[in-house]
KEGU-38925 format. One record per residue (C-alpha): residue number from 1; residue in one letter; x, y, z. Coordinates in steps of 0.001 Angstrom, whole numbers, always signed. Example, Ala and Ser with C-alpha at 12.3 -4.5 7.8 and 13.67 -1.06 7.14 Angstrom:
BEGIN
- 1;a;+12300;-4500;+7800
- 2;s;+13670;-1060;+7140
//
This chain:
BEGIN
- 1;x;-4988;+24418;+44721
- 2;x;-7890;+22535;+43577
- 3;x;-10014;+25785;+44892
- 4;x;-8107;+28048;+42652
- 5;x;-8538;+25678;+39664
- 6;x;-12305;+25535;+39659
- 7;x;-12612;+28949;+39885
- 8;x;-10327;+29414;+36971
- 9;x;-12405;+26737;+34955
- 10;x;-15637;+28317;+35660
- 11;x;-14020;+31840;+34581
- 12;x;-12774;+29835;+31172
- 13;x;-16697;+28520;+30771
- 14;x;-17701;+31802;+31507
- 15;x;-15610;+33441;+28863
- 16;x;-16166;+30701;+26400
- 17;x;-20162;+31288;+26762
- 18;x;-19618;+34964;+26098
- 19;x;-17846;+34240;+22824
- 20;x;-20095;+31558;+21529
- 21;x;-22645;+34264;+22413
- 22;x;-21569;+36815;+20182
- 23;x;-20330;+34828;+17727
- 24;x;-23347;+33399;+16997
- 25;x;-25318;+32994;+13679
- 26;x;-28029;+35557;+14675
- 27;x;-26053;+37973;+16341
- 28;x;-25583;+41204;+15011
- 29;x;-23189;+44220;+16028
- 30;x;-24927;+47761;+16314
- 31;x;-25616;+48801;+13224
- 32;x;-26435;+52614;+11725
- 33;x;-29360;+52555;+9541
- 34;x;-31309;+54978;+7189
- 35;x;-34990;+54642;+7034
- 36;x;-37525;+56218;+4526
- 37;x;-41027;+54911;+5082
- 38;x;-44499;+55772;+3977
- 39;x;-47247;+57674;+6205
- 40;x;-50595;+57004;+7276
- 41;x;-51157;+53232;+7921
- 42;x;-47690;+52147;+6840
- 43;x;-45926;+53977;+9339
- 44;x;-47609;+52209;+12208
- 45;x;-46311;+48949;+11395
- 46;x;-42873;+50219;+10331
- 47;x;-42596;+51479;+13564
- 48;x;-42735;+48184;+15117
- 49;x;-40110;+47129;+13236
- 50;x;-38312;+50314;+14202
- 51;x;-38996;+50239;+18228
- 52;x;-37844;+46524;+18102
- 53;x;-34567;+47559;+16113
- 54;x;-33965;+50019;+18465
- 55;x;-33988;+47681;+21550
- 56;x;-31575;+45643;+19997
- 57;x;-29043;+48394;+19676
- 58;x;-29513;+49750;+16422
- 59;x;-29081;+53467;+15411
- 60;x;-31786;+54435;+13367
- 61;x;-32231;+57409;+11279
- 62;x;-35735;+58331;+9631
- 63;x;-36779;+60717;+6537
- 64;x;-39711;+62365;+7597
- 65;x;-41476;+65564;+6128
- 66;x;-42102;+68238;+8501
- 67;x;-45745;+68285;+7505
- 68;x;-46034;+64424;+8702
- 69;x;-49367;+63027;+9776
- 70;x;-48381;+60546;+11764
- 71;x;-44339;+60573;+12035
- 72;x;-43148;+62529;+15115
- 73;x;-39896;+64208;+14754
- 74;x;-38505;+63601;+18441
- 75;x;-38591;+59686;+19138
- 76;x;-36910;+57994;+22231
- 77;x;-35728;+55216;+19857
- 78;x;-34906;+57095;+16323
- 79;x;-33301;+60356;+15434
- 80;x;-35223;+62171;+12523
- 81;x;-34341;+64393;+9529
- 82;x;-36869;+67047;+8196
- 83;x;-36864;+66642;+4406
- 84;x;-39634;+67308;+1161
- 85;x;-41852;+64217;+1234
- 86;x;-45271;+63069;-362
- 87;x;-47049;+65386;+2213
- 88;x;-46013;+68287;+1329
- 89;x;-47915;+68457;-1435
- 90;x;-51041;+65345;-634
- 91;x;-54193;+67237;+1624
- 92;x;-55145;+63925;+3922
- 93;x;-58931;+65076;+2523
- 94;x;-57521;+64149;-1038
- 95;x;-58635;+60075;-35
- 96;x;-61920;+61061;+1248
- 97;x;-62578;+62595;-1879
- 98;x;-61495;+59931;-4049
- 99;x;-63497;+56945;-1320
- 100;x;-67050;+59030;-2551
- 101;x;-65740;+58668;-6359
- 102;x;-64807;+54868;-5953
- 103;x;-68342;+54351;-4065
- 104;x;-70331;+55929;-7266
- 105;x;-68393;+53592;-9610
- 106;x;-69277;+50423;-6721
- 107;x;-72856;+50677;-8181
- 108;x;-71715;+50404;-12045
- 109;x;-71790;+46236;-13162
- 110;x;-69043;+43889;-12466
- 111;x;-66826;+43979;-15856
- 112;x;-67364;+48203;-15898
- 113;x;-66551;+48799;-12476
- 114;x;-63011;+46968;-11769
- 115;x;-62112;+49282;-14950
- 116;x;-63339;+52348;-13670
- 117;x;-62007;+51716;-10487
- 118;x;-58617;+51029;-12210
- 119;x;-59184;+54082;-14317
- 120;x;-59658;+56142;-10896
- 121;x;-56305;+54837;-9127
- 122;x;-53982;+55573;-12552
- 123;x;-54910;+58920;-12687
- 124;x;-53651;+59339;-8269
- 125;x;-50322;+57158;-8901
- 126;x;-49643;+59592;-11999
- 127;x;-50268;+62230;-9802
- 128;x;-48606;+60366;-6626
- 129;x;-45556;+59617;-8494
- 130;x;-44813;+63117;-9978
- 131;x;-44891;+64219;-5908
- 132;x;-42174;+61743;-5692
- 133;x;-40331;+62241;-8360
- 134;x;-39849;+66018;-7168
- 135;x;-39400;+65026;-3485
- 136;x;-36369;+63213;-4570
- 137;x;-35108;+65438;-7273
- 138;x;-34939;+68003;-4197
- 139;x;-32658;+65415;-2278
- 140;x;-30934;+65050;-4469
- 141;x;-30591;+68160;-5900
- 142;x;-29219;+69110;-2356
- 143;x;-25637;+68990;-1927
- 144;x;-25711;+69386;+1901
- 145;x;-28164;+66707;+2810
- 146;x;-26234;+64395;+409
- 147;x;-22613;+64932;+1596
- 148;x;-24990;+64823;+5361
- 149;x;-26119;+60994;+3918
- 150;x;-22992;+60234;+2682
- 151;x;-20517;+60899;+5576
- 152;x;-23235;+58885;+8123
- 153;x;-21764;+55716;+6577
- 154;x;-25263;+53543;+7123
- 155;x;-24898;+49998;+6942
- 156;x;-28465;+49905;+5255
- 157;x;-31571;+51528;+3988
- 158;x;-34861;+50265;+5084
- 159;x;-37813;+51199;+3248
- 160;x;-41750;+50904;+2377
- 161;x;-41330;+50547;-1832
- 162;x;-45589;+52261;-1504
- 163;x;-43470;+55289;-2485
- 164;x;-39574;+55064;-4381
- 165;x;-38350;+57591;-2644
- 166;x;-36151;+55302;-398
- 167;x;-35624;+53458;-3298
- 168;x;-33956;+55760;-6060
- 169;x;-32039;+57074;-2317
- 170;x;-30338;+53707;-1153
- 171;x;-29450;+53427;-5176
- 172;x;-28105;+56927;-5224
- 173;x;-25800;+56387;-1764
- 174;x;-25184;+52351;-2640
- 175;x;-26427;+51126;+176
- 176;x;-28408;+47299;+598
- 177;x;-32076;+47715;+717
- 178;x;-34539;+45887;+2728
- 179;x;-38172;+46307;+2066
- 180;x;-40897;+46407;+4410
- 181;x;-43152;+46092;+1722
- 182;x;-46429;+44457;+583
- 183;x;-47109;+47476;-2489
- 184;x;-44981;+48808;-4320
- 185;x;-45058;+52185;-6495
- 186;x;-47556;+51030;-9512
- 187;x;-48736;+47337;-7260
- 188;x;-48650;+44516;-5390
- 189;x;-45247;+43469;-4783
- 190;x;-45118;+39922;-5983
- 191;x;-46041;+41156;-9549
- 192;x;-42362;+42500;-9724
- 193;x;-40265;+40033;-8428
- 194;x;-42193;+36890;-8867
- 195;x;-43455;+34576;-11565
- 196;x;-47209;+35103;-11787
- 197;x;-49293;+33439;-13953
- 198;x;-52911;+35389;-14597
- 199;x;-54581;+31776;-14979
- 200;x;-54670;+31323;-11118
- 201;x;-53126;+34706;-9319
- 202;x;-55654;+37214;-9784
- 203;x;-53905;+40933;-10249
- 204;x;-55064;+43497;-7383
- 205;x;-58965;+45186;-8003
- 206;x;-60382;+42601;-9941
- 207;x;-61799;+40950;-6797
- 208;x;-61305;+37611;-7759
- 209;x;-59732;+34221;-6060
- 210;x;-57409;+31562;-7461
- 211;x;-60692;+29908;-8968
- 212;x;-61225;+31752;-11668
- 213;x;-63459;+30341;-14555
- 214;x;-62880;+31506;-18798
- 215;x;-64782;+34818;-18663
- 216;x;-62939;+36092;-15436
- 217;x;-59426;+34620;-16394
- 218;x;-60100;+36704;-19481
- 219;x;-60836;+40183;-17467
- 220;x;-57716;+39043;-15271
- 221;x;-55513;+38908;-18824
- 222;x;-56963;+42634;-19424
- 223;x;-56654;+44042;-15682
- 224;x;-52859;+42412;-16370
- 225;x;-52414;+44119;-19569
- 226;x;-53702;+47261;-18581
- 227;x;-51312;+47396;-15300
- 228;x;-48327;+47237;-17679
- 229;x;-49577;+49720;-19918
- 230;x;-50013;+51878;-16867
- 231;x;-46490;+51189;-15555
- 232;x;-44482;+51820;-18313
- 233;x;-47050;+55044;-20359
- 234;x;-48183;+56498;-16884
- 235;x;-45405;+56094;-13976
- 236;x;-41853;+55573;-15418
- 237;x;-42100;+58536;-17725
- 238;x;-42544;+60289;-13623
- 239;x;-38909;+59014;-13237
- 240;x;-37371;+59997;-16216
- 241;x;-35348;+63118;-15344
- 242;x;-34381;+62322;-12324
- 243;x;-32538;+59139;-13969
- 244;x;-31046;+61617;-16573
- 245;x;-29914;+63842;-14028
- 246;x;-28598;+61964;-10941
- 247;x;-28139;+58234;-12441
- 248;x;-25532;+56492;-15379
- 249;x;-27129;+55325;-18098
- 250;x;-29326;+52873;-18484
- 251;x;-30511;+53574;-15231
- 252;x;-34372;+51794;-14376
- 253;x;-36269;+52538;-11874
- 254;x;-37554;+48486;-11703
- 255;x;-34359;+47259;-11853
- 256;x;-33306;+49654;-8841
- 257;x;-36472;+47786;-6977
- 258;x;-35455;+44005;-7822
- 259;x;-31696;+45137;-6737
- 260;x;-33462;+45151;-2665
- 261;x;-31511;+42696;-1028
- 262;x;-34798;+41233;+876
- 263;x;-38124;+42028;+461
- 264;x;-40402;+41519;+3933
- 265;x;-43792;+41003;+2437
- 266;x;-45997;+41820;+5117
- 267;x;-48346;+38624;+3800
- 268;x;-49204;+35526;+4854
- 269;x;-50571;+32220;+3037
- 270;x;-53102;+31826;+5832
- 271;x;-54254;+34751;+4423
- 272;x;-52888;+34964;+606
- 273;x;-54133;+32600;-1859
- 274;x;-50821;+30000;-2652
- 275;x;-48598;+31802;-5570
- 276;x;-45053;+31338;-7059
- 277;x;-42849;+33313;-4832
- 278;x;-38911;+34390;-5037
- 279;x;-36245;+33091;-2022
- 280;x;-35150;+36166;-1327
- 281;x;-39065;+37568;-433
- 282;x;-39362;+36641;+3412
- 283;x;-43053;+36204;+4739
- 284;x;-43992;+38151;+8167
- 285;x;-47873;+38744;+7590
- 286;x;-48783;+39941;+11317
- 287;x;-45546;+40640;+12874
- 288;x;-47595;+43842;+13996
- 289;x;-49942;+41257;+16668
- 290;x;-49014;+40944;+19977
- 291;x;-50991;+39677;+22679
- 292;x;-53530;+41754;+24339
- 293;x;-52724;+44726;+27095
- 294;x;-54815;+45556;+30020
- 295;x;-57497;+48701;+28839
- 296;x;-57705;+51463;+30704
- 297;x;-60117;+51434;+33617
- 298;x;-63179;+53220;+31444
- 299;x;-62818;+51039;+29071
- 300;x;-62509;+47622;+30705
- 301;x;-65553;+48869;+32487
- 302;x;-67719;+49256;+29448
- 303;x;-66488;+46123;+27984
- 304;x;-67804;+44177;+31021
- 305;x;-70867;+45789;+31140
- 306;x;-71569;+43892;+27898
- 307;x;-72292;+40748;+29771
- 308;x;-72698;+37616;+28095
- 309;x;-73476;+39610;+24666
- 310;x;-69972;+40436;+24212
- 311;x;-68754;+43603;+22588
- 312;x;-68701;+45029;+18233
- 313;x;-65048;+46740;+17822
- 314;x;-65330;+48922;+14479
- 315;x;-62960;+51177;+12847
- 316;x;-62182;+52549;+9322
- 317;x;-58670;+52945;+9356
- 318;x;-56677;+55663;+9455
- 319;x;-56833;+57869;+6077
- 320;x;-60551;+58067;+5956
- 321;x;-62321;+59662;+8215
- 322;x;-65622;+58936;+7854
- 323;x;-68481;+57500;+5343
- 324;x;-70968;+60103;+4270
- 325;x;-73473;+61096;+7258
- 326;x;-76293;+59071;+5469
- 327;x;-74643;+56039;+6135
- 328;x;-73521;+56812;+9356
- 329;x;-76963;+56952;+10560
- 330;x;-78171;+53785;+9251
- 331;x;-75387;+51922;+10853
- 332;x;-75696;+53790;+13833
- 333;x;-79396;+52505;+14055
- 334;x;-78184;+49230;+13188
- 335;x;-76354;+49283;+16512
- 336;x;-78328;+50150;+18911
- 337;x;-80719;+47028;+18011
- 338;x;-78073;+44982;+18963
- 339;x;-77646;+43503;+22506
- 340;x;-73935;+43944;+21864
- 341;x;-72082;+46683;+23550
- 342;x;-70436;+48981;+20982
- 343;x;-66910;+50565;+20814
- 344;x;-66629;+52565;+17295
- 345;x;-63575;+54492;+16732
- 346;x;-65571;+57775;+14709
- 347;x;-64587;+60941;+13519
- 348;x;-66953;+63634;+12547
- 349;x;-70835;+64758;+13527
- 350;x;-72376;+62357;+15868
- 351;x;-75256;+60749;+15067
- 352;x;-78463;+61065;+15484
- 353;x;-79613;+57528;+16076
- 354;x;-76652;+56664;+18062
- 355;x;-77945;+54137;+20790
- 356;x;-76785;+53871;+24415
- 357;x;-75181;+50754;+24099
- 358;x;-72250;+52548;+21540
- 359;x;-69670;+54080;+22505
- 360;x;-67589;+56661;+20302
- 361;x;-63767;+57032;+21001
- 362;x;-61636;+59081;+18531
- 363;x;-58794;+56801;+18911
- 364;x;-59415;+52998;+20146
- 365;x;-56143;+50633;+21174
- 366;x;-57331;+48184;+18096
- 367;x;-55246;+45424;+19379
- 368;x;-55861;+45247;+22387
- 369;x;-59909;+45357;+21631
- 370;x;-59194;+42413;+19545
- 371;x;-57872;+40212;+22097
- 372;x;-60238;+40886;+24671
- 373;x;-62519;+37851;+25364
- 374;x;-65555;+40011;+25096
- 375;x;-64932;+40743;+21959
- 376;x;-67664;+39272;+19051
- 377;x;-66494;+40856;+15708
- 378;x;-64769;+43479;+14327
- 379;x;-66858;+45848;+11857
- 380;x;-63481;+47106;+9744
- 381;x;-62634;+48828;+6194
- 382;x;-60516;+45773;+4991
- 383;x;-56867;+47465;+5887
- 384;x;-54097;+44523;+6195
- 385;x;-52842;+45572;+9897
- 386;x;-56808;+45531;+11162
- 387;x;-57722;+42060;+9221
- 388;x;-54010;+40171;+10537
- 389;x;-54990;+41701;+13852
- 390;x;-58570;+40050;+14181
- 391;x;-56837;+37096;+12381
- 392;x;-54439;+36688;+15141
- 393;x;-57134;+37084;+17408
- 394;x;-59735;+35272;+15679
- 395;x;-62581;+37524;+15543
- 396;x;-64849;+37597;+12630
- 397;x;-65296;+40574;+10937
- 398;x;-68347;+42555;+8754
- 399;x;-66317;+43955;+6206
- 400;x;-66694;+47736;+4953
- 401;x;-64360;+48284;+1977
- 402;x;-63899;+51717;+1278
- 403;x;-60858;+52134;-994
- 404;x;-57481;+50687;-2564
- 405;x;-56816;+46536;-1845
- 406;x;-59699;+46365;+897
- 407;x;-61861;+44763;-1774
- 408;x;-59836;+42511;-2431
- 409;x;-58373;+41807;+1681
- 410;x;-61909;+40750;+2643
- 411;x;-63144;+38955;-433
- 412;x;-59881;+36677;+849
- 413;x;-61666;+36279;+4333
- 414;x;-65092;+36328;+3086
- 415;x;-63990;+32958;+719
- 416;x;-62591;+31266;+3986
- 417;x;-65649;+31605;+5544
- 418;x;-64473;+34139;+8058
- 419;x;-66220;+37473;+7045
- 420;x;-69574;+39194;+5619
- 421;x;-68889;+42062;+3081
- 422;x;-70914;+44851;+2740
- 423;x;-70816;+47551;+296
- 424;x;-70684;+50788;+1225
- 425;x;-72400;+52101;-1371
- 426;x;-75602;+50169;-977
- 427;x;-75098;+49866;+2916
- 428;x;-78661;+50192;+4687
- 429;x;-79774;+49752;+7692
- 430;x;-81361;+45815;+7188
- 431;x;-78471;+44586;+4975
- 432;x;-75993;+45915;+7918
- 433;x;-77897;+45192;+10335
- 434;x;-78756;+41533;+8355
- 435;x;-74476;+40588;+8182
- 436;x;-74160;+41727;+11858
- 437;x;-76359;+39282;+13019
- 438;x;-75080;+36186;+11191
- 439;x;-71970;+37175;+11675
- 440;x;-72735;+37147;+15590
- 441;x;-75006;+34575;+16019
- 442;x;-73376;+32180;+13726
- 443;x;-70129;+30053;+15128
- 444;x;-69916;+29168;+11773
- 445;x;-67371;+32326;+10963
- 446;x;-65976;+32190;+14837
- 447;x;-65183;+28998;+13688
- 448;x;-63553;+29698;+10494
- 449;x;-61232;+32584;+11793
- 450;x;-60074;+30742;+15094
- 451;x;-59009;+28230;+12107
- 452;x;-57098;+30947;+10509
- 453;x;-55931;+31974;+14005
- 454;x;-54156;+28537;+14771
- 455;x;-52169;+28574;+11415
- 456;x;-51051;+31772;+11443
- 457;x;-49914;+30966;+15141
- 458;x;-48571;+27577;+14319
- 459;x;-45067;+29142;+13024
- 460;x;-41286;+28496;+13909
- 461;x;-40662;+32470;+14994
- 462;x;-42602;+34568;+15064
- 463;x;-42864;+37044;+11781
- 464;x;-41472;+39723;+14229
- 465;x;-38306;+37616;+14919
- 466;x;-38291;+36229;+10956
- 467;x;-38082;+39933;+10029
- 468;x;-35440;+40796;+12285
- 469;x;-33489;+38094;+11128
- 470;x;-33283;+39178;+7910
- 471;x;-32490;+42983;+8243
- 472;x;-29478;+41453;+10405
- 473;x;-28629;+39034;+7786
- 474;x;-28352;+41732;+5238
- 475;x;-25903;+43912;+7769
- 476;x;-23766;+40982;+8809
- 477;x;-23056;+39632;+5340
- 478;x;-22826;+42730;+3709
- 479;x;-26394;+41914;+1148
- 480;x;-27624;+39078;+5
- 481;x;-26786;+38676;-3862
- 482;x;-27149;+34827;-3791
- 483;x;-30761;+34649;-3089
- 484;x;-31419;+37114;-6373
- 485;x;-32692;+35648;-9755
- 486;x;-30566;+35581;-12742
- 487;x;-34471;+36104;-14621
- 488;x;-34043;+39838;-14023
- 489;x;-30693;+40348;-16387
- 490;x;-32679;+38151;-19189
- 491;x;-34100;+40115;-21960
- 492;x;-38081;+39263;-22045
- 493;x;-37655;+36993;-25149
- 494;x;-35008;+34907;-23610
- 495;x;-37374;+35030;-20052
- 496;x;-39738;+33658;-21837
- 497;x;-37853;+31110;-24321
- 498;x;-39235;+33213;-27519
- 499;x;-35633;+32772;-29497
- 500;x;-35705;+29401;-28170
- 501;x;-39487;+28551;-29382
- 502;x;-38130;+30465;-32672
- 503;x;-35013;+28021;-33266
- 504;x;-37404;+25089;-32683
- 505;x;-40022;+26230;-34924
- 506;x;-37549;+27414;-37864
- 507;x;-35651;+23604;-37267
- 508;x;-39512;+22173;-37477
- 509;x;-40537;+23918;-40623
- 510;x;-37201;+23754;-42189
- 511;x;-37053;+19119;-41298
- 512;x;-40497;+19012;-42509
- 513;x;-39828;+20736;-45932
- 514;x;-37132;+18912;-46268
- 515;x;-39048;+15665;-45687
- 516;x;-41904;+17062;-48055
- 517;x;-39278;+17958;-50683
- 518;x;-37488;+14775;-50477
- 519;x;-40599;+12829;-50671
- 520;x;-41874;+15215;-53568
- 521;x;-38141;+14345;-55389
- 522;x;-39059;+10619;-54638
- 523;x;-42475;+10683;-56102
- 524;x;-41783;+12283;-58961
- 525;x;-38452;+9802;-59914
- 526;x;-41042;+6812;-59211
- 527;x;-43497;+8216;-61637
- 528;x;-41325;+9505;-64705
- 529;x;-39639;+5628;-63918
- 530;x;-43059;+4243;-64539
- 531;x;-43807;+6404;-67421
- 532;x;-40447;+4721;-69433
- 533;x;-41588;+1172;-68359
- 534;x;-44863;+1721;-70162
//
């Protein structure tokens, strides 16, 4: 008898366990999910998010084009549906062309150049945004792949805001969004959905920190002024018959992006300088890291054949292929007077001067270069995923920017003493060749980053789990309404207090000519009184 009891009692435990398992906080049941993200760069991190999904018994369903660069259409851990996209109509050479225009207007002064460069990027998100306003006019405009959509029944879109596509689609099919986002359509994300006050958040290209002094808070009012200009003469107008056609009334294309039920900035204040922020924007800056994997056998060969010098990782990223042959050369020669060992990810004709102590690979496992211990610094182009990488790993990096928010990544590292910048356009041999060296041979910016490294370590979860989290919260209760701001149904005078200011004002005036007039009344009775006395 007793026997039979404690087996029954450990069967009760057992069963209770189980329940209190599954009815926990952060569990989730399998959930069907529609995802629409960006290409090139974006993708690789949305697919961590997407493998990690998977393993958790998700169903996942991606958008891709059938002219994808980097999107496969057969996945182990996502099911894919061919539809018109931004590459249908985007040549991958289109960014090389526009890195040689951005490196002519590099050489122009300070004040001229952020505006050119501005100038540059409004005229390819006028051209980017009509792609995707006619990629999702053709959605939409097809009854087979909407009823297709429809009758799926996804518990929620996922998407990378870069391009609305996913956006205008979760609006259409009323689904909750969640962002994977750090840009949206016409910026950086924060200048949508946050409070940001020019004085001390600098807007994206003008290159400058949270210090700013009169004359640059002044160009940061302009840059501000001009980015609203360019949202609302340049981009919406993109959008407009698409909203006519497919959406009530009323319909906006920012208020469809604020409606996202959480926004996963891929940012971190390690790395960002401090900034209002909103509660329903979650942080998971690096959730890409991971610790390093073994190398191949090759590779771990050549990496301990650097000795005591260590190794140089460099890369550009993965839109641009390559910097003009000129300045290949010089920083090939640059190289090879290093006693470093060399592993440069390069596309295109070899050089010339290439020493024997570089090695060219036309695809290099970044992460895993990072975090080996003979790794020095990282040579990179400024992209997010590279910088959080060597961040996480804490190896100092010679910056390269080339294009887009790399400018304004490494100035961020560059400020926190973790990073030399060089510009392409004026790169030479000596003033490579010159940052290399400190950079190397000074533990001043080992120092710095392996600072960097510990924060950005020193979290709760991890920004993997934090974003996981999230996308679960979202399915389990169904969105997340109470963590939006009542600021976005305000009308901008009321946002800012104008009619308020106004009623004060009027009250003001209208008290102190009342006091004036009364006193005026006063003055006037006190002097015809004296006039009668005398």
């Amino acid at each position: 008898m007793p026997q039979h009891r404690t087996h029954q009692d450990m069967i009760t435990l057992f069963l209770t366990t189980l329940s209190l398992l599954f009815c926990r906080p952060g569990y989730c049941h399998e959930s069907s999910m529609l995802v629409v993200p960006v290409d090139g760069s974006h993708w690789i991190n949305m697919e961590v998010i997407l493998r990690e999904l998977h393993s958790r018994g998700h169903s996942i369903t991606v958008l891709r084009s059938t002219k994808s660069w980097y999107i496969p259409e057969y996945s182990p851990f996502y099911t894919s549906i061919n539809v018109r996209m931004m590459e249908d109509e985007v040549d991958r050479n289109f960014y090389n062309k526009l890195m040689q225009r951005i490196m002519m207007h590099r050489q122009l002064p300070a004040f001229i150049r952020s505006f050119r460069q501005q100038f540059e990027l409004t005229s390819m998100l006028e051209k980017g945004n009509k792609i995707c306003a006619r990629a999702i006019a053709a959605m939409l405009d097809d009854p087979v792949l909407m009823k297709k959509l429809q009758d799926a029944k996804y518990d929620l879109m996922l998407t990378d805001p870069g391009l609305p596509i996913g956006v205008f689609l979760g609006s259409y099919l009323q689904l909750p969004m969640v962002f994977n986002v750090r840009w949206i359509n016409n910026g950086e994300s924060h200048f949508t959905m946050a409070p940001s006050p020019v004085s001390y958040v600098p807007v994206s290209g003008t290159e400058f920190t949270d210090q700013m002094d009169f004359l640059e808070r002044t160009r940061n009012v302009l840059h501000y002024l001009y980015s609203m200009l360019e949202h609302y003469f340049f981009i919406n107008p993109c959008y407009s018959n698409v909203l006519k056609r497919h959406f009530p009334p009323g319909a906006d294309m920012l208020a469809m992006q604020r409606s996202a039920e959480i926004w996963l900035v891929r940012a971190d204040f390690v790395f960002e300088f401090p900034r209002p922020t909103m509660p329903n924007m979650v942080y998971i800056g690096g959730f890409q890291c991971s610790e390093a994997q073994p190398l191949s056998a090759e590779l771990e060969a050549f990496m301990q054949s650097s000795g005591e010098h260590g190794v140089v990782v460099m890369t550009l990223g993965t839109f641009v292929s390559a910097l003009p042959i000129e300045n290949m050369e010089a920083i090939a020669t640059a190289f090879a007077q290093l006693p470093q060992k060399v592993v440069w990810r390069y596309l295109g004709q070899r050089p010339a001067s290439l020493g024997n102590n570089t090695l060219l690979l036309d695809w290099l496992p970044q992460n895993d270069l990072l975090g080996h211990p003979k790794t020095r610094a990282f040579v990179a182009h400024g992209g997010t995923n590279g910088l959080y990488e060597a961040i996480y790993h804490g190896v100092p990096v010679v910056g390269l920017p080339l294009l887009f928010d790399q400018f304004d990544n490494l100035l961020r590292l560059k400020v926190r003493g973790a990073a030399r910048v060089v510009e392409a356009a004026s790169l030479t041999q000596e003033n490579f060749l010159e940052a290399l060296r400190d950079v190397l041979e000074t533990p001043y910016y080992r120092h710095n980053m392996q600072r960097l490294s510990q924060l950005h370590r020193d979290q709760p979860h991890s920004p993997m789990d934090t974003a996981i989290f999230w996308i679960e919260y979202v399915i389990r209760n169904k969105g997340a309404a109470h963590l939006h701001s009542a600021a976005f149904s305000l009308p901008w005078y009321s946002y800012f207090s104008f009619d308020v200011a106004l009623i004060l004002i009027t009250l003001s005036g209208v008290t102190i000519w009342v006091l004036v007039s009364l006193c005026g009344l006063l003055c006037c009775r006190r002097s015809r009184q004296k006039r009668k006395v005398e």
